[in-house]
C-alpha positions in Angstrom: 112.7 109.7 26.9 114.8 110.1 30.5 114.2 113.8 30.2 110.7 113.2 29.6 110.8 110.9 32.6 112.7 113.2 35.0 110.1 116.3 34.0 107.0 114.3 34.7 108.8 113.2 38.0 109.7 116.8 39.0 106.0 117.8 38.0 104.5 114.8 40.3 107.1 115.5 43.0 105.7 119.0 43.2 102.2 118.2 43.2 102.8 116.0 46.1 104.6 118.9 47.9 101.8 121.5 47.6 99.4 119.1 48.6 101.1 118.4 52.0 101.6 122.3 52.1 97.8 123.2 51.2 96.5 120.4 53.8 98.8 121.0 57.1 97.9 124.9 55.9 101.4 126.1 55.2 100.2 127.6 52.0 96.7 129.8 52.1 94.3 128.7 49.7 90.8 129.8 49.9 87.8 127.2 51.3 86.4 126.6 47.8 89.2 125.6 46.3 90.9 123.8 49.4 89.7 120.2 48.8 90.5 119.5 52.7 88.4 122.6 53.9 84.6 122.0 54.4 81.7 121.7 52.3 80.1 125.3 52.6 76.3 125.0 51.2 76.2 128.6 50.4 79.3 129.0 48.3 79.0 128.7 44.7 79.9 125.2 43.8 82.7 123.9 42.1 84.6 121.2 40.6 85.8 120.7 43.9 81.8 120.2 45.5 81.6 116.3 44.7 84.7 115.4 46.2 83.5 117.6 49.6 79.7 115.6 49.3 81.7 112.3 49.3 83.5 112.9 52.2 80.6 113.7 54.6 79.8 109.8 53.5 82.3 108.4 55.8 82.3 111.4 58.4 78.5 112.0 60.3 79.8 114.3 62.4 81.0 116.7 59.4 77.7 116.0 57.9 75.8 117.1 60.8 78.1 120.3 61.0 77.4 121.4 57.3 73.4 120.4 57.7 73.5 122.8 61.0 74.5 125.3 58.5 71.8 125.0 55.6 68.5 126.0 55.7 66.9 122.9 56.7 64.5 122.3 59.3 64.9 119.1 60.7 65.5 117.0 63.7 68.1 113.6 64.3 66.6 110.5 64.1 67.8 107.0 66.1 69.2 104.8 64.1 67.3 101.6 63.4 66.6 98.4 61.6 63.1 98.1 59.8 63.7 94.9 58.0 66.6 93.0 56.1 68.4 95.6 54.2 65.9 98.2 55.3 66.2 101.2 57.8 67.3 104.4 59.0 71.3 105.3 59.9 72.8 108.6 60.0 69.2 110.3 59.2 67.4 113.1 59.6 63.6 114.4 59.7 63.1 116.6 57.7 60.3 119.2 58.8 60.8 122.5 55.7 63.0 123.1 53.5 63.5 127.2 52.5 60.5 126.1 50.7 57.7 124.5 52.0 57.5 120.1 51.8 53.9 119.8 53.3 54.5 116.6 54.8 57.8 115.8 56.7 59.8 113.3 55.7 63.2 111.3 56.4 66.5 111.7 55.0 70.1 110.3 55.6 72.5 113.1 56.3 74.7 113.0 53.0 70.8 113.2 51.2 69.7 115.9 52.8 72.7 118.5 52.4 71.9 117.7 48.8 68.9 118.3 48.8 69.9 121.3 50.4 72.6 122.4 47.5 70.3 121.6 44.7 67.4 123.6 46.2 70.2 126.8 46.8 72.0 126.2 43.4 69.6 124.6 40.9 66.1 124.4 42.0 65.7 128.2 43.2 68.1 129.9 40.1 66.0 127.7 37.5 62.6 129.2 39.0 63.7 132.9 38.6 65.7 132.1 35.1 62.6 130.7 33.8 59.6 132.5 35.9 61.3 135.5 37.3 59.7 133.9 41.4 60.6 131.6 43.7 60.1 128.5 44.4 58.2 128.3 47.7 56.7 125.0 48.0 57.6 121.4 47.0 54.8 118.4 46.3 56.4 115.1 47.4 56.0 111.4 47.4 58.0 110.9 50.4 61.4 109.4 50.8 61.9 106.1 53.1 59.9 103.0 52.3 61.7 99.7 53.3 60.7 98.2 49.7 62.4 96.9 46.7 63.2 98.7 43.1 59.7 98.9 41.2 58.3 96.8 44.4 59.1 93.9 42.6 59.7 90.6 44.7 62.8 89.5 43.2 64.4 93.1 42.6 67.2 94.5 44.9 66.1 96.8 47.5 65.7 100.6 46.2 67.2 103.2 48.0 64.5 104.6 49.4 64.6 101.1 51.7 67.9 103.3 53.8 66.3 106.8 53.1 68.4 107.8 50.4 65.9 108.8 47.8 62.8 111.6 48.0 60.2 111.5 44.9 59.5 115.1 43.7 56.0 115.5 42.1 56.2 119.1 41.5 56.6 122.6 42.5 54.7 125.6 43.6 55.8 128.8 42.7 55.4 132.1 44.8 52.4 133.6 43.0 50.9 130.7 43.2 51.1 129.0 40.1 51.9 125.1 40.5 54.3 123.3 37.9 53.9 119.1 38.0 56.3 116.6 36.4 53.2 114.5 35.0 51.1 117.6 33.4 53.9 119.7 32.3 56.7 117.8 31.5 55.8 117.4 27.9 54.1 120.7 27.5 55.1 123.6 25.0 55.5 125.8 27.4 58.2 127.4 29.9 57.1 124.6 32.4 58.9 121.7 30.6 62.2 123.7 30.2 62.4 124.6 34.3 61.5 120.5 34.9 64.0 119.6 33.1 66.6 122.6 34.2 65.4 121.0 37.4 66.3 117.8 36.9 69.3 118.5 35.1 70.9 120.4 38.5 70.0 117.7 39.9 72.6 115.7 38.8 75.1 118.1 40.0 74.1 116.8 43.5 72.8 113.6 43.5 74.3 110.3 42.2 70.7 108.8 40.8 68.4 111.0 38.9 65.3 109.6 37.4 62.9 111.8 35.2 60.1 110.9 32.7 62.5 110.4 30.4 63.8 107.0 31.9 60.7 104.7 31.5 57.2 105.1 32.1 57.6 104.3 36.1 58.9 107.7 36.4 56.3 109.2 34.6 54.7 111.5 37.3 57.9 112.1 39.5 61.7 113.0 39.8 63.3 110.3 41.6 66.9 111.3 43.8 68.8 109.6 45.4 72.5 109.4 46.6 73.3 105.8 45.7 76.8 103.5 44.6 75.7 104.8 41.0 75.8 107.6 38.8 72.6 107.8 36.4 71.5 111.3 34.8 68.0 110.5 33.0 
């Protein structure tokens, strides 16, 4: 048992020690797998991504720094109070995505750089798995909307009451042909495998993903948000 004790300790000890070495950079690692190095939106993610994404929770100025680097078009919002628990801190306005939204809508900052890593690594690799094209335009619901889950009276406030949510309806792809979560998400076809490829990336990103299959509310949209909760449905 005390040799048992004095490995794990030795093991622990030098855990400890490369951490200190990775983080003050006396050992190179590279970015991906350097947990204190910055969330790049471009590089293939990893189990490391998550952690990254948290950490631009408590930091909005490394938020801003990796949304300067996606390919978002957008503008900073003021912060503001719309109502008791409702309103806009940290956000953005999002104007296109590297497909097209139609109408602009607003986002907080941790939201939209997922948004941004699920249309890079899910949304856009599903499209050419499944259709062999792109992705090039997005139908939406919108995102903020200082109202309560379900818009029920005595329900806690939804997430789209901060602008931490955007309702996806469905997607265009480049030749044209459209794909829509209430049409096609229980058809036969290749449509209902890339909605649910879709939403299933989604999850890699976001904390709250509601499909179809959640409950009947859901029926016509994919709900994501970044939220205190993990849900994959």
């Amino acid at each position: 048992m005390r040799t048992r004790v004095m490995v794990l300790c030795s093991l622990l000890s030098g855990a400890a020690i490369a951490c200190v070495a990775i983080r003050r950079e006396w050992i190179a690692v590279p970015p991906a797998w350097n947990p204190w190095s910055p969330l790049d939106v471009a590089a293939a993610p990893n189990f490391l991504t998550r952690y990254k994404l948290a950490r631009l929770s408590n930091d909005p100025e490394a938020c801003r720094s990796t949304l300067r680097a996606s390919g978002l078009e957008y503008e900073l919002l003021t912060d503001r109070v719309t109502g008791e628990s409702c309103g806009l801190r940290d956000a953005v306005l999002i104007r296109r995505t590297p497909a097209d939204v139609g109408e602009e809508f607003s986002l907080t900052c941790r939201t939209a750089v997922s948004v941004e890593l699920w249309q890079r690594h899910a949304l856009q690799p599903a499209a050419h798995r499944h259709f062999g094209r792109a992705v090039t335009g997005i139908q939406h619901f919108g995102s903020y909307s200082c109202r309560n889950i379900y818009g029920r009276p005595d329900a806690t406030r939804s997430r789209h009451a901060t602008a931490e949510a955007w309702d996806i309806a469905g997607f265009v792809l480049e030749d044209g042909r459209r794909i829509r979560v209430l049409g096609d998400w229980q058809s036969t076809d290749v449509s209902a495998a890339f909605l649910r490829d879709v939403r299933d990336g989604a999850c890699r990103f976001f904390d709250g993903v509601l499909s179809p299959d959640y409950n009947v509310a859901h029926r016509d949209h994919l709900h994501l948000d970044r939220g205190p909760y993990r849900v994959c449905r």
